[in-house]
C-alpha positions in Angstrom: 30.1 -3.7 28.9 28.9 -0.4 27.8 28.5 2.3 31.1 24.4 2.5 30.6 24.0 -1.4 31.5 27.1 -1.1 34.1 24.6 1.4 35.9 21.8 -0.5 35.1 23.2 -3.6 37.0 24.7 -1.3 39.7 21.5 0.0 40.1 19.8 -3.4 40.7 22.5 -3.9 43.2 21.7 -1.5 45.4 17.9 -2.1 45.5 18.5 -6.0 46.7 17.3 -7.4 43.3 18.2 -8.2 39.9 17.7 -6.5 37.0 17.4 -7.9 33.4 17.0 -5.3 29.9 14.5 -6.1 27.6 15.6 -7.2 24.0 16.2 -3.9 21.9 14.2 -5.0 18.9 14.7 -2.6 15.7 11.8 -1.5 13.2 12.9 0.2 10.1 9.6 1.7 8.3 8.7 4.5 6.3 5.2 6.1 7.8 5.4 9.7 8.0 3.2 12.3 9.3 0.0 11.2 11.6 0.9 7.1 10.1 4.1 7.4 11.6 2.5 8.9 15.3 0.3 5.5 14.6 3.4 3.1 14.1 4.9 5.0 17.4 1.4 4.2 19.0 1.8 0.4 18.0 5.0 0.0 19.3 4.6 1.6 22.4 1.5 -0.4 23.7 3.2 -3.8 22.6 5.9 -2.9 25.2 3.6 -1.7 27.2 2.0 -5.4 27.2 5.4 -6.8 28.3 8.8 -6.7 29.7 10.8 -9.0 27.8 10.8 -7.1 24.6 11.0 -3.3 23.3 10.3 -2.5 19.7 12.2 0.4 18.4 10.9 1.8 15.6 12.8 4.2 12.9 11.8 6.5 10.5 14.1 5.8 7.2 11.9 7.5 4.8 10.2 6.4 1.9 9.5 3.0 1.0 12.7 3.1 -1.5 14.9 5.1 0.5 13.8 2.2 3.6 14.9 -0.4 1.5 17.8 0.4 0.6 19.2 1.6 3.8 18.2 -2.4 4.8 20.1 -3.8 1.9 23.3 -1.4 3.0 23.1 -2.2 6.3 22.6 -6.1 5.5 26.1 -6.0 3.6 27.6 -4.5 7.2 25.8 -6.8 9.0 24.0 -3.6 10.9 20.5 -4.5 9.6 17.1 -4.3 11.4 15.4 -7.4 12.8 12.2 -5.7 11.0 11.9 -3.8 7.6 8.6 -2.2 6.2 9.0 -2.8 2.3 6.4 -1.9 -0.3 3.8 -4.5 -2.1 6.0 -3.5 -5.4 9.4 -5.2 -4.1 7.6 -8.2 -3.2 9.6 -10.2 -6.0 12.8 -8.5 -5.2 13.0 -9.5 -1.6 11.4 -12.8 -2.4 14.4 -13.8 -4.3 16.6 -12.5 -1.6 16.4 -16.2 -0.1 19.6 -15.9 2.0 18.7 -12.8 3.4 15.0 -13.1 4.4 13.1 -15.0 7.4 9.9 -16.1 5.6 7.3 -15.3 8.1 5.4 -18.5 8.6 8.9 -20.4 9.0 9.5 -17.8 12.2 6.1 -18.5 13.7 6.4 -21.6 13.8 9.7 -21.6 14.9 8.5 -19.5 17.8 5.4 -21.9 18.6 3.4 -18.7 17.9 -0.4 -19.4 16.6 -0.2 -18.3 12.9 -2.7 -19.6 10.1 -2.8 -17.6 6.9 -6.4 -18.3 6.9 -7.2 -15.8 9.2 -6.2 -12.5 7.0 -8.1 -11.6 4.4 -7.5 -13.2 1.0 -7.1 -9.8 -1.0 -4.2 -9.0 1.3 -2.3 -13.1 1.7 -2.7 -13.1 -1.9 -0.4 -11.2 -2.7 2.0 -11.9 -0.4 2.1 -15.9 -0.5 4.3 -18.4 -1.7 2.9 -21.1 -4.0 1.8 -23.3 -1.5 -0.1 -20.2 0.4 2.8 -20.1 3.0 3.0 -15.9 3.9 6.5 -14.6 3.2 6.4 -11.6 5.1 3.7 -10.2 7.7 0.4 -8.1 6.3 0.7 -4.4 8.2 -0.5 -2.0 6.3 -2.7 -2.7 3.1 -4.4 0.0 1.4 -6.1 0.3 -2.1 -7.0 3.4 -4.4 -11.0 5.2 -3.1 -11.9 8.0 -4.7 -12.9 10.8 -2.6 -14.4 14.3 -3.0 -15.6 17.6 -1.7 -18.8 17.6 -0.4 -19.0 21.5 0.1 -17.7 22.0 -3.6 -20.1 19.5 -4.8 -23.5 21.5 -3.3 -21.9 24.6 -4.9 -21.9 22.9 -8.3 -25.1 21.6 -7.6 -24.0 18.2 -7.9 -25.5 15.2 -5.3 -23.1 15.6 -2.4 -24.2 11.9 -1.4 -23.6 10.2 -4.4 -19.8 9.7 -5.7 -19.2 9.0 -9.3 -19.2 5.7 -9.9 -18.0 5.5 -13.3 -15.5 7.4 -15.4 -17.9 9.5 -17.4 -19.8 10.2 -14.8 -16.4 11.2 -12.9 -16.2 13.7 -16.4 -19.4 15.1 -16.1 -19.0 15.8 -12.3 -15.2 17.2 -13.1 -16.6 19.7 -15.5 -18.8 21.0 -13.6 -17.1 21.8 -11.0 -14.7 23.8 -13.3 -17.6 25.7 -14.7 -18.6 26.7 -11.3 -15.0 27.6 -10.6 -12.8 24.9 -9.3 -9.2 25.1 -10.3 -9.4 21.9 -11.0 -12.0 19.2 -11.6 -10.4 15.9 -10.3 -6.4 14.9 -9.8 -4.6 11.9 -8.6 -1.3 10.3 -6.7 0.5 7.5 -7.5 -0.1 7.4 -11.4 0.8 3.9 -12.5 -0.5 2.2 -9.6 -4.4 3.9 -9.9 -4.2 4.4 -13.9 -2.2 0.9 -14.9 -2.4 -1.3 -12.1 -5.4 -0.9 -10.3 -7.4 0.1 -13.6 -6.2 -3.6 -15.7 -7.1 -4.7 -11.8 -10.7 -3.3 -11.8 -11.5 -4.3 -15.5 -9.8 -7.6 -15.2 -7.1 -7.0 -17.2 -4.2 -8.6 -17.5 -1.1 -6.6 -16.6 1.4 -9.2 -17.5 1.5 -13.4 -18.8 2.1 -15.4 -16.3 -0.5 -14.5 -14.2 1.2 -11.2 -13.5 4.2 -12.6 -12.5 3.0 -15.2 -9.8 3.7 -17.4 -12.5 7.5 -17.3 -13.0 10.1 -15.2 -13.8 9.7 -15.0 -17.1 6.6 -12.8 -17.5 5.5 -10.4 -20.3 4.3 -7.2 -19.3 0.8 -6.3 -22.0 -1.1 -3.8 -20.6 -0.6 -1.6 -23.5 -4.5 -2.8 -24.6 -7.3 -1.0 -25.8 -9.3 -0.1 -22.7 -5.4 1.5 -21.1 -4.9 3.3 -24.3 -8.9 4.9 -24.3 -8.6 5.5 -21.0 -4.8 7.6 -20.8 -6.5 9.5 -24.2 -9.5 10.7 -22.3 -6.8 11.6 -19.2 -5.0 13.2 -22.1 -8.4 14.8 -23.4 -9.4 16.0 -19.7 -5.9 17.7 -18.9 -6.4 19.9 -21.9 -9.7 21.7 -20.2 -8.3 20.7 -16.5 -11.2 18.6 -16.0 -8.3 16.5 -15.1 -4.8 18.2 -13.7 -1.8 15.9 -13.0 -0.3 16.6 -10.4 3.1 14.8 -10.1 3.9 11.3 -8.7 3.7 9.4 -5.3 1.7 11.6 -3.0 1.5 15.0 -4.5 -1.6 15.1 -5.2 -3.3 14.9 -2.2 -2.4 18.4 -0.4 -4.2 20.1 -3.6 -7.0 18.2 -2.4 -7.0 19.2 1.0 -6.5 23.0 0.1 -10.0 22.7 -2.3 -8.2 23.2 -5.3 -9.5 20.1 -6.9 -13.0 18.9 -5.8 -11.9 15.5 -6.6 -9.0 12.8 -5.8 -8.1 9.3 -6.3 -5.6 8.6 -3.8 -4.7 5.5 -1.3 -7.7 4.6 1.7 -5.1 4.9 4.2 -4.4 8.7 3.4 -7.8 9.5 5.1 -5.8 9.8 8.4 -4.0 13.1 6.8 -7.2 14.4 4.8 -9.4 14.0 7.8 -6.8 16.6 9.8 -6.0 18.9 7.5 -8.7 19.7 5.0 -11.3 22.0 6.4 -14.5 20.7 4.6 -16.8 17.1 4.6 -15.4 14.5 2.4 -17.5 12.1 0.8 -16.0 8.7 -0.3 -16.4 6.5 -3.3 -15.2 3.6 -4.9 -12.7 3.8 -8.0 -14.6 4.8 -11.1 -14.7 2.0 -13.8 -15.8 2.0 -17.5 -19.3 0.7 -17.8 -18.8 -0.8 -21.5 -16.1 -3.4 -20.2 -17.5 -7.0 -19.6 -16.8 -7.8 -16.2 -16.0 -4.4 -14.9 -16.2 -3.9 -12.0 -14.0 -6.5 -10.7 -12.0 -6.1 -7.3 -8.6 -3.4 -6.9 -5.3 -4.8 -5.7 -3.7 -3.7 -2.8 -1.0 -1.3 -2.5 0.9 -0.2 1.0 4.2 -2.9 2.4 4.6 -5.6 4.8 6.6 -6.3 7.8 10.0 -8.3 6.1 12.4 -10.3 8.7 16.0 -10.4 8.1 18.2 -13.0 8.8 21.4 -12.0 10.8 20.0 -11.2 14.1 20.5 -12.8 17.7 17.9 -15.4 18.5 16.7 -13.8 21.3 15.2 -11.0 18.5 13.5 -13.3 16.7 11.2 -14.8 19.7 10.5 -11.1 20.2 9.5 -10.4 16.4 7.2 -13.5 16.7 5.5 -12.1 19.5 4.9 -8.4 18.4 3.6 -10.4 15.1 1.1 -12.0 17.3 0.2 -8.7 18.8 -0.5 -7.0 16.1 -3.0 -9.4 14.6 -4.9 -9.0 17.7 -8.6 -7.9 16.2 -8.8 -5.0 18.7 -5.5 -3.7 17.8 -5.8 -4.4 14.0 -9.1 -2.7 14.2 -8.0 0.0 15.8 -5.2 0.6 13.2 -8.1 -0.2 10.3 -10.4 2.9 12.2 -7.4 5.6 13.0 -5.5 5.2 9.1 -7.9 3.7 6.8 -5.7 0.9 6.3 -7.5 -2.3 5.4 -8.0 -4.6 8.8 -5.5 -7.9 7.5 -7.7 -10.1 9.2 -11.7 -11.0 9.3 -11.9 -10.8 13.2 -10.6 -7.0 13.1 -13.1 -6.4 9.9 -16.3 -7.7 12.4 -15.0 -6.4 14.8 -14.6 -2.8 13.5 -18.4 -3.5 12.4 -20.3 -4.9 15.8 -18.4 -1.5 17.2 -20.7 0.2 14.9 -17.5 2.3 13.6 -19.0 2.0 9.6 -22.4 3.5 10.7 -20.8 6.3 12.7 -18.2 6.8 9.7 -19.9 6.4 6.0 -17.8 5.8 3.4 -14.4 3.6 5.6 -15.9 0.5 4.5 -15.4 1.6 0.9 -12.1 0.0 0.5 -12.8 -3.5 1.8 -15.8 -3.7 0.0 -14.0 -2.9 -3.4 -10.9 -4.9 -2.3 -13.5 -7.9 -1.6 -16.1 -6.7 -4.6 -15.3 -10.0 -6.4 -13.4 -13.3 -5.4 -9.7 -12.3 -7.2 -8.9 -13.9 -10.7 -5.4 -14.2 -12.2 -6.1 -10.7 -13.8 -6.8 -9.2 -10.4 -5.0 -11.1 -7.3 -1.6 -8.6 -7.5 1.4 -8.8 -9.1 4.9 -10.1 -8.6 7.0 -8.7 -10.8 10.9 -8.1 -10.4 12.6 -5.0 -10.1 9.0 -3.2 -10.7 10.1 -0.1 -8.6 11.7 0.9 -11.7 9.2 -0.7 -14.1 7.0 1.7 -12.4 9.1 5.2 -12.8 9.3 3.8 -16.8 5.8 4.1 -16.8 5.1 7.0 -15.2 7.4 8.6 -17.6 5.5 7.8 -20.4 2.3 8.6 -19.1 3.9 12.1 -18.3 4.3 12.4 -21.9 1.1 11.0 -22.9 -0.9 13.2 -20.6 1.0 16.4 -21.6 0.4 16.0 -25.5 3.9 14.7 -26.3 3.2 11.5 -27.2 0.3 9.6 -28.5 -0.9 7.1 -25.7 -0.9 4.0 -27.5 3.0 5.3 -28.4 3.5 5.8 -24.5 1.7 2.9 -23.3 4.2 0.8 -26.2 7.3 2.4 -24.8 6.3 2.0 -21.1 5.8 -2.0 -22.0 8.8 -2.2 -24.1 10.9 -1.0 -21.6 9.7 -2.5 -18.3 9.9 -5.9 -20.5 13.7 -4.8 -20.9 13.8 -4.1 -17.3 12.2 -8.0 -16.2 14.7 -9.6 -18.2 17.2 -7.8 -16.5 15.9 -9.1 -13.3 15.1 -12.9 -14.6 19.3 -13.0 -16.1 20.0 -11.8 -12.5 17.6 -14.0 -10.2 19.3 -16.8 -8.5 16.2 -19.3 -9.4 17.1 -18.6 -13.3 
C-alpha cells in the first residue's frame, strides 16, 4: 500500500469513520491555451457533482502527439481510461478493435441513458458505425467560419456587417483591404481540411469513392477535379498580390489575425475562445465562402475537432466512472455552456435550444454561424465526413503539394494529381494492413 492511502486510512481512523478514495480516472487530451482551462473547468465540476469518481485530465499535446503517447502507453499497458483523438484518425482507431471500448457498448454496459438520437446528425455522422451505433463520444466538434476585422473593414470602406459570402466577393473585399494598407488581405489554418475537405464538403464534392471512405476500405481518393483545381489557381493567383498570404499549417494562421495583420481568416469556430481574448478589435463572423457557379453550392461543412476514445485495459471500477462523466457531459446546461465559452458546436439538440431560449445568439451575433452551416443542408454522401485510413498522413501529402501549388512551383492540377496519387499510395498501405482486409 503506497504511504498517501496508509495516511489516508490512518486518518479515517482517528476521526471514528471510514474513509473510501474516489476512482482516479485519467483523461489524456490535447486542448491548450484558454480550451484546455475549459477541459480543466469540465472536469472539475463533474467531481464536484460526486464522490465516487475523479477525472484527471492531462495535457499530451497535440492531437498526434496525444495519440501516440496512447498507442505507447497501450503496448505497456499504462494507458488512459480516456483519450481525445482527432475526427481524422477516426478509421485508424476504428480498426483498432482489440484496443477500443466502442462507446454505446460501455453505456449500456453501465445502464447509463445513451441514444445517439439525441446529438446532432452532423456530429454522429461521422462518428457511427454502420448501424448508427457511436464508436466514441462527441466532445468537441468544430467546423471552418470565416471571420474578419470589423475596424479594418470601416477603414476600407467595406460593410462591416456583411461577411463575404462567396469567394469573389472574399477577393474583392481582400483587395481592398490591401489597397488601403493591410499586410494582408485574407489567410487561413489548417489548409487541407478548409481548402480540400471542407471545400469538396461545401460544393458537394466527392473527396473519395466509397462514399468517402464510410464505404469500405478500399476507397479512391478524386478530389483532384475541376472546381479544387480553379479554386488552388485563384489561391495561387491571390498569393502573388497577397490578397491571399499562406501562412503555414495547423494553427498558424490565426495569431496574424489577432495582431491585424490580415483583415480576414478562415479558421475553426471553436478558436473564437482565443480570438475573443487576444485581439483588440470587433470581429464579425461569416460562413465559409463558396463559388456561386457550382450547382448545389452551398451545401453543409463537415466537422473537424476529436472525440472522447475508451481503451480497453482498465479496472472495471473506471469504466462505471467513464460512463457517468459521459452522462455528465451531455447534460444540455453543461454542453451549452461548453458550446457558449469555446465555440464548439453543442453535440446535442437540447444544448443547441437551450443555448437559444438563454438568448446567448441575440446577445452574441455571429456563434450560431457554425451550426447553421454544419446543418445548412441534410448531409449527402459527398458531405457527411470522411473515414479514411491513415489520413493524418494523407493530410501532410496534401498539404505539401498545395505548398507548392500556392508558391508557383507547381501547376495546381500537377499538385492536386500528386497529392491524390500519393494519399491513394498511402490507403492502400492502410487497407494491406487493416485487420478486416
Amino acid at each position: 500500500m503506497r504511504p498517501f492511502w496508509i495516511g489516508l486510512v490512518a486518518a479515517a481512523s482517528c476521526w471514528g469513520a471510514p474513509a473510501f478514495a474516489a476512482t482516479d480516472i485519467m483523461w489524456w487530451h490535447a486542448m491548450s491555451g484558454q480550451l484546455g482551462k475549459q477541459v480543466e473547468k469540465l472536469a472539475a465540476e463533474f467531481n464536484a457533482s460526486q464522490t465516487d469518481y475523479r477525472i484527471v485530465p492531462s495535457y499530451k499535446g497535440n492531437y498526434t502527439e496525444t495519440v501516440t503517447a496512447a498507442i505507447f502507453a497501450f503496448r505497456s499497458r499504462s494507458q488512459p481510461a480516456i483519450v481525445q483523438v482527432n475526427e481524422i484518425a477516426t478509421a485508424t482507431m476504428t480498426a483498432a478493435k482489440g484496443a477500443i471500448y466502442p462507446v454505446f457498448e460501455l453505456m449500456r454496459d453501465e445502464q447509463e441513458s445513451f441514444s445517439s438520437s439525441a446529438y446532432l446528425p452532423a456530429v454522429t455522422g461521422y462518428y457511427a458505425d454502420i448501424d448508427g451505433n457511436l464508436l466514441s463520444f462527441p466532445f468537441n466538434a468544430s467546423t471552418p467560419i470565416l471571420y474578419y476585422n470589423k475596424d479594418m473593414f470601416r477603414r476600407a470602406g467595406l460593410n462591416p456587417d456583411a461577411a463575404p459570402r462567396t469567394w469573389p466577393e472574399l477577393g474583392l473585399a481582400a483587395k481592398r483591404l490591401r489597397d488601403n494598407g493591410a499586410l494582408c488581405g485574407f489567410t487561413t489554418s489548417w489548409p487541407s481540411w478548409i481548402h480540400v475537405e471542407n471545400l469538396s464538403a461545401f460544393h458537394n464534392l466527392p473527396l473519395a469513392t466509397r462514399r468517402n471512405g464510410f464505404g469500405g476500405l478500399d476507397a479512391v481518393l478524386t478530389f483532384n477535379n475541376p472546381v479544387l483545381i480553379r479554386h488552388v489557381a485563384q489561391l495561387a493567383k491571390w498569393q502573388s498580390m497577397k490578397v491571399f498570404d499562406y501562412s503555414g499549417r495547423g494553427q498558424a494562421a490565426e495569431p496574424r489575425f489577432q495582431k491585424g495583420e490580415c483583415g480576414i481568416f478562415i479558421g475553426s469556430s471553436a478558436t473564437r475562445a482565443d480570438i475573443r481574448a487576444n485581439s483588440k478589435f470587433e470581429v464579425g463572423y461569416g460562413m465559409m465562402p463558396y463559388w456561386p457557379d457550382v450547382v448545389g453550392a452551398p451545401q453543409n461543412s463537415i466537422i473537424g475537432g476529436a472525440t472522447l476514445w475508451v481503451l480497453r485495459g482498465r479496472p472495471s471500477a473506471e469504466y462505471k466512472g467513464v460512463a457517468k462523466f459521459f452522462s455528465f457531459l451531455s447534460k444540455p446546461e453543461v454542453q451549452a455552456s461548453w458550446h457558449q465559452n469555446t465555440g464548439y458546436l453543442p453535440i446535442t439538440q437540447a444544448a443547441f435550444d437551450l443555448t437559444r431560449a438563454q438568448g446567448f445568439y441575440d446577445r452574441n451575433p455571429g456563434t450560431a454561424i457554425s451550426i447553421e452551416q454544419v446543418t445548412l443542408h441534410p448531409p449527402t454522401e459527398n458531405s457527411r465526413g470522411l473515414r479514411l485510413g491513415s489520413f493524418v498522413l494523407i493530410r501532410d501529402a496534401i498539404e505539401d503539394e498545395l505548398e507548392q501549388a500556392v508558391s508557383g512551383r507547381k501547376s495546381p492540377e500537377a499538385a492536386l494529381d500528386a497529392a491524390v496519387e500519393r494519399g491513394n499510395k498511402l490507403l492502400r498501405q492502410f487497407e494491406r494492413a487493416s485487420p478486416d482486409r
